[in-house]
N, CA, C and O of each residue as an XYZ file, in Angstrom:
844
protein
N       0.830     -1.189      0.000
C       0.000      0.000      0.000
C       0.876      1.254      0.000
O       1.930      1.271      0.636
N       0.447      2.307     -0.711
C       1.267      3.723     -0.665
C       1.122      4.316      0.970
O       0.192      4.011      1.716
N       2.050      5.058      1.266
C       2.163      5.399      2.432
C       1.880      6.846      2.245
O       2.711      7.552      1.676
N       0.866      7.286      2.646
C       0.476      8.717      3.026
C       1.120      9.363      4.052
O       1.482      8.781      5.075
N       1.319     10.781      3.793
C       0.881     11.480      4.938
C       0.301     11.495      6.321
O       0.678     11.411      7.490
N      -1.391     11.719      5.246
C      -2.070     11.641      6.549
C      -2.007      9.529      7.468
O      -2.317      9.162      8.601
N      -1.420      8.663      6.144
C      -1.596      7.583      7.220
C      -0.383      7.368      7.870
O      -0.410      6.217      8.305
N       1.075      8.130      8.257
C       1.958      8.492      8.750
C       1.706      9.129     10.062
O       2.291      8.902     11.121
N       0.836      9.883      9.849
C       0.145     10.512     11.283
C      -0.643      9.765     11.792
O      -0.289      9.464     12.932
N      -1.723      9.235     11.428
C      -2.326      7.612     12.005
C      -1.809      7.044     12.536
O      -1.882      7.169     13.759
N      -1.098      6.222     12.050
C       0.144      4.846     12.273
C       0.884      5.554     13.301
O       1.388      4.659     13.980
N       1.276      6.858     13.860
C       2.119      7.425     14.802
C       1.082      7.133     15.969
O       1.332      6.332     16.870
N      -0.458      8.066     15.849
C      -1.342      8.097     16.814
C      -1.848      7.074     17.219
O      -2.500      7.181     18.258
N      -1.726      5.413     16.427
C      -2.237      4.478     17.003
C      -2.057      3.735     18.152
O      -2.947      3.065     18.677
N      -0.653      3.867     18.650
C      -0.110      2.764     19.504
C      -1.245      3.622     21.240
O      -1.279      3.019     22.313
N      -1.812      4.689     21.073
C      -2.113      5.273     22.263
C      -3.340      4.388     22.443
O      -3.821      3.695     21.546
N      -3.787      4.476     23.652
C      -4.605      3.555     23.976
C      -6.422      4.238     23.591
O      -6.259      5.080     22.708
N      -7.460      4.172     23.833
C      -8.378      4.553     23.296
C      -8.587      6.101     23.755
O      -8.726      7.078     23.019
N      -8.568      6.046     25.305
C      -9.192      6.858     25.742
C      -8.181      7.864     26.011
O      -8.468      8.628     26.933
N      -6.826      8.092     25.307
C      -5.461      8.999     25.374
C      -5.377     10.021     24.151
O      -5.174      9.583     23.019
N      -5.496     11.055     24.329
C      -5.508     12.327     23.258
C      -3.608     13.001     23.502
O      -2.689     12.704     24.264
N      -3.783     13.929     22.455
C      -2.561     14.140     22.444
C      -2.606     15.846     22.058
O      -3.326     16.198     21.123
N      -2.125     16.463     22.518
C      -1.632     17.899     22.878
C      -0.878     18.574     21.469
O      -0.229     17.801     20.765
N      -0.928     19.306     21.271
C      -0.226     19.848     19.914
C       1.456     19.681     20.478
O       2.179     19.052     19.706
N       1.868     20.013     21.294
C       3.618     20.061     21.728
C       3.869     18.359     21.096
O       4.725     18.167     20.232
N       3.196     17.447     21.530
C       3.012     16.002     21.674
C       3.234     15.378     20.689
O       4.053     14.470     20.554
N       2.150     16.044     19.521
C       2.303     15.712     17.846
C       2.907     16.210     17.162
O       3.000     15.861     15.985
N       3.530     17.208     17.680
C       4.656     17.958     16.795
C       5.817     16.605     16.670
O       6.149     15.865     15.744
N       6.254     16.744     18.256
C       7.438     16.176     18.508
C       7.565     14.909     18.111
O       8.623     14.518     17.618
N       6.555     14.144     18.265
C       6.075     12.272     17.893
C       6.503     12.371     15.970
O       7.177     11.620     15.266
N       5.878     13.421     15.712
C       5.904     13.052     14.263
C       7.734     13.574     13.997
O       8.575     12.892     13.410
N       7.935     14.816     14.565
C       9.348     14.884     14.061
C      10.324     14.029     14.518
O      11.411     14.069     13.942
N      10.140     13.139     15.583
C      10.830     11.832     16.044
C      10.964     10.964     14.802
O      11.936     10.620     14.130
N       9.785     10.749     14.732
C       9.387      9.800     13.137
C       9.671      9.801     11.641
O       9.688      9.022     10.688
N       9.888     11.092     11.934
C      10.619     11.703     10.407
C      11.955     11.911     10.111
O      12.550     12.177      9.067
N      12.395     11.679     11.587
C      13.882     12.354     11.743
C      14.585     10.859     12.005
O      15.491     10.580     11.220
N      14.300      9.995     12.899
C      14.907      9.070     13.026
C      14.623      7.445     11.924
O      15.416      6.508     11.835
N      13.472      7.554     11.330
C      13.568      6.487     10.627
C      13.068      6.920      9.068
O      12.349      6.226      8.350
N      13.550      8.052      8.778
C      12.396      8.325      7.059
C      12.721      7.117      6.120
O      11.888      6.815      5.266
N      13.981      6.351      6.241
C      14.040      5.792      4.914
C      13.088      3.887      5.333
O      12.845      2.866      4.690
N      12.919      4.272      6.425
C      11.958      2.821      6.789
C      10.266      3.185      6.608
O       9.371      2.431      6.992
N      10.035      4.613      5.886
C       8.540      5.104      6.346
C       8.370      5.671      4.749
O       7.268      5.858      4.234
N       9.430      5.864      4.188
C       9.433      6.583      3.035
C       9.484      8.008      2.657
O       9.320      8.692      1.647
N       9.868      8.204      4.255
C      10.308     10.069      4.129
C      11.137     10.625      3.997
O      12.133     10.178      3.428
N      11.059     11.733      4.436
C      10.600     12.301      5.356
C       8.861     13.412      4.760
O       8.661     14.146      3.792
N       8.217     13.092      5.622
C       6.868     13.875      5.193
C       6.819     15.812      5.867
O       6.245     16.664      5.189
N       7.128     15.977      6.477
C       7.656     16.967      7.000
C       8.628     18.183      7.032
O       9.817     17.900      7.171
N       8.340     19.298      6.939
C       9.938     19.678      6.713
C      10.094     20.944      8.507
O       9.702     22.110      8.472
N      10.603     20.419      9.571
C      10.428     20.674     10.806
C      11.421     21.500     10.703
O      12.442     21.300     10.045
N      11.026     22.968     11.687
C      12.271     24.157     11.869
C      11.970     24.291     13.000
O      10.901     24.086     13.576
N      13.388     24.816     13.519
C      13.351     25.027     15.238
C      12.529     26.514     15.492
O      12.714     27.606     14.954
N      11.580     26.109     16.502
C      10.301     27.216     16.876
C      10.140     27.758     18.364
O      11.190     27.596     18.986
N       9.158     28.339     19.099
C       9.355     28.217     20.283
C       9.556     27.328     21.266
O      10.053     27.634     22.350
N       9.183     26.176     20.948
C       9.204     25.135     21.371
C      10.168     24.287     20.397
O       9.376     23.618     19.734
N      11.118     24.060     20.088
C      11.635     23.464     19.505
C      11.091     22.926     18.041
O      10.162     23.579     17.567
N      11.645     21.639     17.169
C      11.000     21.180     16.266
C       9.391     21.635     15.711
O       8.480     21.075     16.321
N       9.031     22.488     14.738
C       7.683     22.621     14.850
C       7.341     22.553     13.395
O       8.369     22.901     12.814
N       6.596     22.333     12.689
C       6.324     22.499     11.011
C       4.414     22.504     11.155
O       3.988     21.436     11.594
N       3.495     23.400     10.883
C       2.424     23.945     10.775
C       1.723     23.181      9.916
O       0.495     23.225      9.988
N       2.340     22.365      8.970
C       1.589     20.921      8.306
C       1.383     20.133      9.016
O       0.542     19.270      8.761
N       2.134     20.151     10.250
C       0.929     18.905     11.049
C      -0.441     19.313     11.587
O      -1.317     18.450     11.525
N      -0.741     20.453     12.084
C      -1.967     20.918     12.185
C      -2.814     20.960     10.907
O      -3.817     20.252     10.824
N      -2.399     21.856      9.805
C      -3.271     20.986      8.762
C      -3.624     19.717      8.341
O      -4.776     19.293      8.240
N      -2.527     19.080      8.082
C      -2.734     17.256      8.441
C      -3.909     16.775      9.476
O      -4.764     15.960      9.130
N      -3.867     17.317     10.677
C      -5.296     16.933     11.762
C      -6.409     17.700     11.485
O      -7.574     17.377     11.717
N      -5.860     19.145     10.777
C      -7.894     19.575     10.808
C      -7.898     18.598      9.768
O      -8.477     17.613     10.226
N      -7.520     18.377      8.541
C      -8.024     17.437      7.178
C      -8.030     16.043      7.358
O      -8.088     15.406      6.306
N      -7.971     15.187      8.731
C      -8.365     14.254      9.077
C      -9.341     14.463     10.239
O      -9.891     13.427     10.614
N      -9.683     15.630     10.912
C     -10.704     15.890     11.556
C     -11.865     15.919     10.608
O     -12.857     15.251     10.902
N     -11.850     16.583      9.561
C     -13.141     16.917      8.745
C     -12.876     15.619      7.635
O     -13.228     15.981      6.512
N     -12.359     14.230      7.649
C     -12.329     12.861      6.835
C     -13.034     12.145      8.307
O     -13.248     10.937      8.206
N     -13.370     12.735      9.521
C     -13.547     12.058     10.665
C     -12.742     10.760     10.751
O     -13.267      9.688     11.050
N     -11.310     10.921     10.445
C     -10.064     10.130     11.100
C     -10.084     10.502     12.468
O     -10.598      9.632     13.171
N      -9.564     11.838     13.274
C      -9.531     12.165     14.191
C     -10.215     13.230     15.190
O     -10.156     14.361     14.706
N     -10.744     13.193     16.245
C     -11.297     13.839     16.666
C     -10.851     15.033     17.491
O     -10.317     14.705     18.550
N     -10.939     16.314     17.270
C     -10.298     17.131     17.743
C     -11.123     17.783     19.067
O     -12.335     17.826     18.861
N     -10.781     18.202     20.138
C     -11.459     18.529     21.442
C     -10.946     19.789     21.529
O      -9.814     20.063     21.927
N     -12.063     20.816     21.029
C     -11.475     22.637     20.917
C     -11.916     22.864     22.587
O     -11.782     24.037     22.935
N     -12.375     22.008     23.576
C     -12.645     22.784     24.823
C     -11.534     22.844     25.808
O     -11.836     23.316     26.903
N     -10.343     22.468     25.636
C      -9.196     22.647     26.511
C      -8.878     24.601     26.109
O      -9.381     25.569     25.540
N      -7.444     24.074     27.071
C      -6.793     25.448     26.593
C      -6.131     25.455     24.950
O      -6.241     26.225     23.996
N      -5.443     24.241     25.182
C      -4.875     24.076     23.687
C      -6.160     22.785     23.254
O      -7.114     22.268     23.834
N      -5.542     22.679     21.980
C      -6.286     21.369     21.290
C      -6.455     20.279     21.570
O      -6.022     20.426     22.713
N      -6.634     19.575     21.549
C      -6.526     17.706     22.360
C      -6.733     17.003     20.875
O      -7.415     17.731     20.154
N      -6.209     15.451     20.068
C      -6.792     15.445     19.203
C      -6.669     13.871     19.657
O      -5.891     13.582     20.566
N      -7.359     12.983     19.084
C      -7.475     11.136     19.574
C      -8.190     10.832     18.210
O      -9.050     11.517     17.656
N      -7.648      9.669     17.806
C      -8.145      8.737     17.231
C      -9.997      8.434     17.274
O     -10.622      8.157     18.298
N     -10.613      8.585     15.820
C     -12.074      8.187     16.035
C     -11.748      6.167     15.560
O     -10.640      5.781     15.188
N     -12.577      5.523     15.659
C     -13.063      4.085     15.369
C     -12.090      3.789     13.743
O     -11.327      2.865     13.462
N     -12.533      5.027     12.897
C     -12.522      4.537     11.867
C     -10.474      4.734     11.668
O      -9.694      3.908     11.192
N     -10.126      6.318     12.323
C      -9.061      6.592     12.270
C      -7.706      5.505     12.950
O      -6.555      5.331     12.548
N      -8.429      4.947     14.076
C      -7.637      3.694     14.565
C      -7.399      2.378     13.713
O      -6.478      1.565     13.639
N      -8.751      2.540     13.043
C      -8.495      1.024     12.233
C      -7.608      1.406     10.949
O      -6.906      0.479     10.545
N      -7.513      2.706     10.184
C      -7.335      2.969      9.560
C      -5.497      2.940      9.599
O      -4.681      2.602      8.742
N      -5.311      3.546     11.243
C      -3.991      3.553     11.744
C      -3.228      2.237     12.120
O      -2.076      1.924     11.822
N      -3.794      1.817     12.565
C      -3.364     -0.078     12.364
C      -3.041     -0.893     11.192
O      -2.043     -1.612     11.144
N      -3.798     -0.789     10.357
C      -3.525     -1.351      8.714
C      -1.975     -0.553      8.641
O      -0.908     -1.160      8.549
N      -2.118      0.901      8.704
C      -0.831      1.205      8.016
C       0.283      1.159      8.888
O       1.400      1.413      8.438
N       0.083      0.797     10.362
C       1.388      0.276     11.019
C       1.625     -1.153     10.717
O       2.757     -1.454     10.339
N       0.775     -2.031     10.819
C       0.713     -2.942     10.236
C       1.942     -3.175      8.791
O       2.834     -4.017      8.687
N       1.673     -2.444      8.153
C       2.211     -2.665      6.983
C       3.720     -2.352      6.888
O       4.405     -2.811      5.974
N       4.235     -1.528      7.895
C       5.000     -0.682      7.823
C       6.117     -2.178      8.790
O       5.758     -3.044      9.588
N       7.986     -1.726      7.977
C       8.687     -2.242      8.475
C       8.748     -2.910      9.875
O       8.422     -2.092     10.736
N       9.118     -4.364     10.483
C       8.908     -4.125     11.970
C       9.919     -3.299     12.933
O       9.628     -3.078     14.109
N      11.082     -2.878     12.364
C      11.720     -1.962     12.910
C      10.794     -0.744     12.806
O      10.357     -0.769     13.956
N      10.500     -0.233     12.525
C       9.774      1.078     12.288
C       8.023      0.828     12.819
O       7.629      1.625     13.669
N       7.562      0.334     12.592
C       6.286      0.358     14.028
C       6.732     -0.546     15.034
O       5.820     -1.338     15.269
N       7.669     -0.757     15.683
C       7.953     -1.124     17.164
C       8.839      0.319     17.196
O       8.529      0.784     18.293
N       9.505      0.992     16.748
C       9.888      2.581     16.947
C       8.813      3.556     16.956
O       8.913      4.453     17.794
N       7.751      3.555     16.146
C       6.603      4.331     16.157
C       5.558      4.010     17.706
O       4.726      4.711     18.282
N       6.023      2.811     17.939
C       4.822      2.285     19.201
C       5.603      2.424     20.376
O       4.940      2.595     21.399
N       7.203      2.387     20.540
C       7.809      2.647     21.570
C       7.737      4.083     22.178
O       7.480      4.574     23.277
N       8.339      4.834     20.043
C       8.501      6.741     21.034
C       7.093      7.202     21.286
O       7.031      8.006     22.216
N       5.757      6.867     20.621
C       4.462      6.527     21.077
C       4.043      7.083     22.294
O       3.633      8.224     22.508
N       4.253      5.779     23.365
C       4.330      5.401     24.757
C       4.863      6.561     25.525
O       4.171      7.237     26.286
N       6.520      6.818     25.214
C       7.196      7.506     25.580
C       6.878      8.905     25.412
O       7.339      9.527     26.369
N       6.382      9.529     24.732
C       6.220     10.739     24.395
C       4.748     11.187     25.372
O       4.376     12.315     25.698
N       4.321     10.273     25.576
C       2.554     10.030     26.110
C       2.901     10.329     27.940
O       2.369     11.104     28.735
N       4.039      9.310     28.103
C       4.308      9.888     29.598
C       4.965     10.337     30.243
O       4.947     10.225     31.469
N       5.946     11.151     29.402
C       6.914     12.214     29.617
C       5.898     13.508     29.849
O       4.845     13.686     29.236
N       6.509     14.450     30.976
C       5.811     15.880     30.973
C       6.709     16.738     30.266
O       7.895     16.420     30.184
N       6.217     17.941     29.671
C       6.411     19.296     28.742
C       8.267     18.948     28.913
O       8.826     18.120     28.193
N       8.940     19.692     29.905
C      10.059     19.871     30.463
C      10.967     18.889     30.358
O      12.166     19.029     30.120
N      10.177     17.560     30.600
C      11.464     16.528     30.228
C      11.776     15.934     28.967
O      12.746     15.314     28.532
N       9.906     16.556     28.179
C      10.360     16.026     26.621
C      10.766     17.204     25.945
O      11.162     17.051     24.790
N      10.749     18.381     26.436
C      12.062     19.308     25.251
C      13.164     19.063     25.563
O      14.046     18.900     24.721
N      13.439     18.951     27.295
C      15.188     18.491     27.458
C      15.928     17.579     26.292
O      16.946     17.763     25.625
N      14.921     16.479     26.353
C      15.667     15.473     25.614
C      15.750     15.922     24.290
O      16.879     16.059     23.816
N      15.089     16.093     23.826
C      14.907     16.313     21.934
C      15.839     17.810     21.906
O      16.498     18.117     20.913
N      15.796     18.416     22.782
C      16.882     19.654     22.594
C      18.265     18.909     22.653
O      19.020     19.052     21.691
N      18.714     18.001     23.880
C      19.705     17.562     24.364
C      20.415     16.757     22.908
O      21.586     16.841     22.535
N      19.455     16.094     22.358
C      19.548     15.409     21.270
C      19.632     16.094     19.581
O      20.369     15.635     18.709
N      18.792     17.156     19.417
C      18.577     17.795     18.710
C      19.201     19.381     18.877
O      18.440     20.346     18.802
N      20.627     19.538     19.106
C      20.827     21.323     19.561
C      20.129     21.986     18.367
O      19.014     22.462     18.583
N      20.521     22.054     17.438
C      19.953     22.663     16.341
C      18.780     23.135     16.449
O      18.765     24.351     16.260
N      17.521     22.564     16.734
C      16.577     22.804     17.235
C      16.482     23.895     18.673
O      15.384     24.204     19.137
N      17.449     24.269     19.114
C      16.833     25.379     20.442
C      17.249     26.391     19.961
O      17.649     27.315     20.670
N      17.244     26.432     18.728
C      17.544     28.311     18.355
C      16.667     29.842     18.674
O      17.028     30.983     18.962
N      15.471     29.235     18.472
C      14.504     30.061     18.645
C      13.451     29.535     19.695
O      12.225     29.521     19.585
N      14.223     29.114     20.717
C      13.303     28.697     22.550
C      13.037     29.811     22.801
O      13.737     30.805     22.604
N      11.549     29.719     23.458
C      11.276     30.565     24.724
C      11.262     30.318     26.010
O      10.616     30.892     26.886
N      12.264     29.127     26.123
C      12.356     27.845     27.305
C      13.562     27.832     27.231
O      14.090     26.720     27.263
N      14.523     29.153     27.095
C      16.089     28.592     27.819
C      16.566     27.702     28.195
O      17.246     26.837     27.642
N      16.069     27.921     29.720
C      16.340     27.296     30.556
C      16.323     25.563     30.586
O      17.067     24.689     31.033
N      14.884     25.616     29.760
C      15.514     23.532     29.277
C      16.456     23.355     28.506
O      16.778     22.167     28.516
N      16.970     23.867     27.938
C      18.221     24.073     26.708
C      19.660     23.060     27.947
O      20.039     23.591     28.990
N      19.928     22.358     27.718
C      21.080     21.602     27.940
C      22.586     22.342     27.968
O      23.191     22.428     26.899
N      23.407     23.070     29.638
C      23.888     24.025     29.194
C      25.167     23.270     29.528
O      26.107     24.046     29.357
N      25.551     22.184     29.896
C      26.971     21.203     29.542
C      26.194     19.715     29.767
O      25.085     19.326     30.132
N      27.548     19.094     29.293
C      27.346     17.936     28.934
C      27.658     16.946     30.253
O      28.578     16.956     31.071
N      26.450     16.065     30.088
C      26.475     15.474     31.481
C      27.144     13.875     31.244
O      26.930     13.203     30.235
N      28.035     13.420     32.465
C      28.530     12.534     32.162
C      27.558     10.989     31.859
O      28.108     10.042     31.296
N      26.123     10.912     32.300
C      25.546     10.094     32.059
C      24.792     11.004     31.278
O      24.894     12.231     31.295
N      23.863     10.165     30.447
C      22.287     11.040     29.724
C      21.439     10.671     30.907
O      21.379      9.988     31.930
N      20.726     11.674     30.026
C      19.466     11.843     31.440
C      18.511     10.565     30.823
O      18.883      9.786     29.945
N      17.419     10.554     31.389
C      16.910      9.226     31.056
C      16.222      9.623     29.953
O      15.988      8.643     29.246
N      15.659     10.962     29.352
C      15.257     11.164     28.301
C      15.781     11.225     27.040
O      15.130     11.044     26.010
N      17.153     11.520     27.115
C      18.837     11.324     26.277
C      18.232      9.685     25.983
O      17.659      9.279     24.972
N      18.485      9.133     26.901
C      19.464      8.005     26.972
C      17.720      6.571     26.199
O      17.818      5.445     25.712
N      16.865      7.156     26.385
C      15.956      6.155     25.879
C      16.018      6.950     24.334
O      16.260      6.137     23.443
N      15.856      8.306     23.862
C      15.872      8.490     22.612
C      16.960      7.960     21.789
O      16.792      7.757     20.587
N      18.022      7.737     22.359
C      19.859      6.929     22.043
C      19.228      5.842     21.792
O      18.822      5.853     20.630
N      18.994      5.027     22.279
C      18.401      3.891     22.660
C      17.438      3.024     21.155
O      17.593      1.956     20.563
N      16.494      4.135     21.035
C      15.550      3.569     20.023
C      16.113      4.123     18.430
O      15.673      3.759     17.339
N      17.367      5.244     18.736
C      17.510      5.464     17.209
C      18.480      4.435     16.860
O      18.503      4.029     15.698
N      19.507      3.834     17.970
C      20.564      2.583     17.814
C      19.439      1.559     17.164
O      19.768      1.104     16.068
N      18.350      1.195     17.605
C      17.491     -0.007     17.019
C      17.088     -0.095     15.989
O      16.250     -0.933     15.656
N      17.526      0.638     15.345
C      16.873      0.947     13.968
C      18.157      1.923     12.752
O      18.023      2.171     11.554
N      19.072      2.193     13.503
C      20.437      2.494     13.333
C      21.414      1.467     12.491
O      22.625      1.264     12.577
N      20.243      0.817     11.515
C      21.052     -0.505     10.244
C      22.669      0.488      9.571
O      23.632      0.011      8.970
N      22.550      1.182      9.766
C      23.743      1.960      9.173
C      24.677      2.086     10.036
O      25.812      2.172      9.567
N      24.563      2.127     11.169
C      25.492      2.535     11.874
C      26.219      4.300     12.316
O      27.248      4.901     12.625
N      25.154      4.404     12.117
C      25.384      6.061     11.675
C      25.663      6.544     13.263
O      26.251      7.603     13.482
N      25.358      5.986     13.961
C      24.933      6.623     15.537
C      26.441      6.071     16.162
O      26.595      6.175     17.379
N      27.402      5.564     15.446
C      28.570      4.977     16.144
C      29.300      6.005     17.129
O      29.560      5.735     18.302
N      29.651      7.449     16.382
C      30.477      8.149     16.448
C      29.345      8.959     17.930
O      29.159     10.140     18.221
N      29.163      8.515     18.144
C      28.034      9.271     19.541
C      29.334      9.296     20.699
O      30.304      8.581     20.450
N      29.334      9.892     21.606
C      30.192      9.642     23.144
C      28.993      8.627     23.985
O      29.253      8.913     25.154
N      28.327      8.042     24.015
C      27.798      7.699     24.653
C      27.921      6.143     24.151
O      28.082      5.858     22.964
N      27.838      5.305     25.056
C      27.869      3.620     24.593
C      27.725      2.717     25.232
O      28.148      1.563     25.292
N      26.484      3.888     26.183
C      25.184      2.523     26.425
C      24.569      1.593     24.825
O      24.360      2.047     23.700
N      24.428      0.189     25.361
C      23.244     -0.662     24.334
C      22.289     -0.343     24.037
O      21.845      0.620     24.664
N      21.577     -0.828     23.134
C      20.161     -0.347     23.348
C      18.858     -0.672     24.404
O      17.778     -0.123     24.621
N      19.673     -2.057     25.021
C      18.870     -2.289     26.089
C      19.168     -1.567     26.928
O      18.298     -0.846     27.417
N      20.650     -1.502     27.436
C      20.935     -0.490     28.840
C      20.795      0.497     28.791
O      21.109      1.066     29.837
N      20.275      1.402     27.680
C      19.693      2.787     27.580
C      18.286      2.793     27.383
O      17.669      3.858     27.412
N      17.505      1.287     27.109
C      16.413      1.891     26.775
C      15.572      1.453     28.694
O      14.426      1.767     29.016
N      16.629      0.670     29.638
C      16.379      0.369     30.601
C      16.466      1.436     31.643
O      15.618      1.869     32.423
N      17.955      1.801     31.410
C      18.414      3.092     32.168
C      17.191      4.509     32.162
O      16.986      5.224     33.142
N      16.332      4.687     30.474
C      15.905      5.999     30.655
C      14.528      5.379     31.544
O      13.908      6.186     32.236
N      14.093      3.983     31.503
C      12.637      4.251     32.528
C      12.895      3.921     33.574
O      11.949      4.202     34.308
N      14.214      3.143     34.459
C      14.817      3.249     35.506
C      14.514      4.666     36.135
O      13.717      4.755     37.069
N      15.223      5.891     35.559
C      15.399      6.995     35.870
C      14.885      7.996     35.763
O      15.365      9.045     36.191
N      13.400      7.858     34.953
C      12.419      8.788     34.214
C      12.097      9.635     35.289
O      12.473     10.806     35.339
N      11.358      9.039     36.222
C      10.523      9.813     37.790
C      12.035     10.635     38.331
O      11.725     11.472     39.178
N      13.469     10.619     38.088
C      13.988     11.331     38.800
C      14.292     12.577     38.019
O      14.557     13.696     38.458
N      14.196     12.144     36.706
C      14.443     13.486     35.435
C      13.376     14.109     35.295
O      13.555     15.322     35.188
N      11.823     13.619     35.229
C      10.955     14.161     35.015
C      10.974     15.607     36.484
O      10.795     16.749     36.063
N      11.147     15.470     37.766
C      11.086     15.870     38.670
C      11.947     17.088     38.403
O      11.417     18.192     38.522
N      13.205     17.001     38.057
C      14.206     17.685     38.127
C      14.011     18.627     36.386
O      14.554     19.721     36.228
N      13.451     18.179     35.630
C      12.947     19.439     34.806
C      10.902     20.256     34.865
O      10.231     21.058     34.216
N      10.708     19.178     36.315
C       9.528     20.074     36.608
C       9.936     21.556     37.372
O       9.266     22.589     37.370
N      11.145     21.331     37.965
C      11.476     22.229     38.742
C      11.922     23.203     38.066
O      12.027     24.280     38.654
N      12.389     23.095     36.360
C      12.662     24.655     35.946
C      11.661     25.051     34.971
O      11.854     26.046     34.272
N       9.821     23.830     34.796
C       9.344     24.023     34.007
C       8.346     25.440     34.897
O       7.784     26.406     34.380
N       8.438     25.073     36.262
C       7.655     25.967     36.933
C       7.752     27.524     37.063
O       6.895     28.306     37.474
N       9.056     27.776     36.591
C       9.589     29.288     36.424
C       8.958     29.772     35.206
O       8.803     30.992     35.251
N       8.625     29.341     34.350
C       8.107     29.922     33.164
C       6.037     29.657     33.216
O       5.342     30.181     32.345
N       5.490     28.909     34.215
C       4.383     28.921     34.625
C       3.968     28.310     33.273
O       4.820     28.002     32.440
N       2.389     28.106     33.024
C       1.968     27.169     32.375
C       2.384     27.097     30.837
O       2.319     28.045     30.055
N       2.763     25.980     30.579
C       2.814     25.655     29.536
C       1.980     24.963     28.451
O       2.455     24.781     27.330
């Protein structure tokens, strides 16, 4: 089957469980995970992501969800502060076929950073994708998560994103890293250690008040 777009964004939103919506910061980042770490297993990159206030951001993914909101793929919830958007019946089944189809390296990466992205808070998922991505904190309004030396371990949000791009890393491209945890002992180490990182970037998410 041809791989869409919009079933790229599906196949990302499926692994969440029924009753789990996802935040615009959430789908930015999930999809530029997806585009960035595996395009040639997905057929991309679909995206073209520039560093924003928030890091990674490209404004085609919001079009992408209203034009599967109005295909009633996904359901969008305008009564928060920001958007909320979840999977309808048809958009899940729709999102399954095309993970389904898709490499098994690449939907066990789509269903892992998934998970991960779902129970990470604001603060510990820009750390990492900044920590990982500098390029991306050019234009923060979140300094302060910006990674300002290099720590002798990764934090657990480092160290699970290390983790899942090594698994799927057929090239070897990720050799030249300083870091050389496995992919198990990094993908163990970041949920070992999540509750102590998450804590420790709640504490500088609170200076800048809601996010």
């Amino acid at each position: 089957m041809t791989t869409r777009r919009s079933d790229i964004v599906l196949a990302a939103m499926t692994p969440a469980s029924v009753d789990m919506s996802f935040d615009p910061v959430r789908m930015q980042k999930l999809l530029f995970l997806i585009d960035r770490e595996i395009p040639d297993l997905i057929g991309g990159p679909y995206f073209n992501f520039r560093p924003y206030n928030y890091g990674p951001f490209d404004v085609a993914v919001y079009a992408e969800l209203e034009t599967l909101t109005e295909t009633s793929y996904v359901h969008t919830d305008r009564t928060w502060h920001y958007l909320r958007y979840r999977l309808t019946g048809s958009g899940r089944n729709r999102g399954a076929t095309v993970l389904a189809s898709l490499p098994e390296k690449a939907s066990l990466y789509i269903e892992r950073t998934c998970d991960w992205i779902l129970r990470m808070d604001f603060g510990g998922l820009l750390s990492a994708i900044y920590r990982r991505y500098p390029e991306m904190t050019v234009n923060t309004v979140v300094p302060q998560l910006v990674p300002k030396y290099s720590h002798k371990r990764q934090s657990a949000g480092t160290a699970f994103l290390t983790g899942l791009a090594r698994s799927v890393d057929y090239m070897g491209s990720l050799d030249e890293t300083d870091y050389r945890l496995s992919d198990a002992e990094a993908i163990s180490d970041a949920w070992r250690r999540t509750g102590d990182d998450i804590g420790a970037a709640m504490e500088k998410v609170h200076e800048i008040g809601d996010c």
